[in-house]
NUDOLUM-443618 format. One record per residue (C-alpha): residue in one letter; x negated, y, z negated. Coordinates in steps of 0.2 Angstrom, whole numbers, plus 5000, padded with zeros to 4 digits. Layout:
<nodes>
AXYZ
...
</nodes>
This chain:
<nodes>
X470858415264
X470858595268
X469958755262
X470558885250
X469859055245
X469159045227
X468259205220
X467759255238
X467159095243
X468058965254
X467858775245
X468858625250
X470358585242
X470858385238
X472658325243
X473058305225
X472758495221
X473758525237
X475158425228
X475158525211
X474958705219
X476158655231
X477558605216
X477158765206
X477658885220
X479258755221
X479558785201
X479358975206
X480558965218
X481758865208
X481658995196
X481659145208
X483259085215
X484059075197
X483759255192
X484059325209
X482059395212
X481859415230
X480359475229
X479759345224
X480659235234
X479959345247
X478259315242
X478559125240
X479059085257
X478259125276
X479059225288
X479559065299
X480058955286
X481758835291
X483058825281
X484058665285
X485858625277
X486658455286
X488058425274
X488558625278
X490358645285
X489758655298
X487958575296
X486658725301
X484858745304
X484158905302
X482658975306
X481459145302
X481659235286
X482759345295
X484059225301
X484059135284
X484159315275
X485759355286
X486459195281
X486159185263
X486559375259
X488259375260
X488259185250
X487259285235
X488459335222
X489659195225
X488859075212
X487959155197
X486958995193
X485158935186
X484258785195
X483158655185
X482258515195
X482458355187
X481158255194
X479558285211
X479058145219
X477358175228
X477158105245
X475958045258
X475858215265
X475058335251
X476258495262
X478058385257
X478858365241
X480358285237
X481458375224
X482858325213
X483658475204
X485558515197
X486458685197
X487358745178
X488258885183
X490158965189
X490759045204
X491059205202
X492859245210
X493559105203
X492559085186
X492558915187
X491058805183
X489758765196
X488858605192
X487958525208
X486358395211
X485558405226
X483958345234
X482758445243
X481558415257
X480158555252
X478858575265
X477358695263
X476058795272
X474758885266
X475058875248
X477158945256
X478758865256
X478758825276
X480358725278
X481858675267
X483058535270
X484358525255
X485558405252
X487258425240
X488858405239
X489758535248
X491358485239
X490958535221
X490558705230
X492058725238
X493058675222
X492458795213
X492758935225
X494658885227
X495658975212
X496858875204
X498858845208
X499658975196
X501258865198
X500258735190
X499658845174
X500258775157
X501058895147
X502258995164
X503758905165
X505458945161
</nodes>
């Protein structure tokens, strides 16, 4: 195990209280990302954290707060959605979490619904969200980001 800080002292800290404070700063996340709170999402994270996305079009790996912040800025606002995890699994390695969440939401151009599952390699350090591999379905996304035929809109033929 490692050591933490409690009430000025440093104590060792088992691999199962690793686990648990590791998956409350994921639910804080989770629910940072759902309201919009960068701040705390700023405070959640470290400032070299990875953000890896292989099912992107096309499939990136970012890296550094300030890369990932580039990227994600002009994505925020494009889907107005709330995130809920569905089920953690634990692993060997106390700093990894495996996530299952879904996304109830729409996409704000088009107002169509955005309902996505995705699962989420979580990796931590230091009590911070070091690294993120998330895997969806990039064409629920991009279904509802494309606005619909007017042609094929009941109610505007002759």
């Amino acid at each position: 195990g490692r050591e933490i800080l409690v009430g000025g002292r440093r104590r060792p800290v088992s691999d199962a209280e690793r686990r648990i404070a590791n998956r409350v700063v994921l639910e804080r996340a989770m629910a940072a990302i759902g309201t919009g709170d960068r701040a705390t999402l700023a405070g959640l994270y470290t400032e070299d954290w990875v953000l890896e996305l292989p099912f992107g079009d096309p499939p990136r790996r970012l890296e550094g707060a300030v890369e990932i912040a580039a990227y994600l800025g002009p994505q925020m606002g494009r889907f107005e959605f709330t995130l809920s995890l569905v089920e953690v699994h634990f692993c060997v390695d106390p700093d990894l979490l495996v996530a299952e969440y879904t996304s109830e939401g729409r996409a704000a151009a088009t107002g169509k619904p955005y309902r996505n599952t995705y699962i989420g390699l979580w990796r931590f350090r230091d009590g911070r969200i070091c690294g993120v591999k998330e895997y969806l379905n990039p064409m629920v996304a991009a279904e509802a980001l494309t606005p619909d035929d007017p042609q094929d809109t009941p109610g505007d033929g002759p």
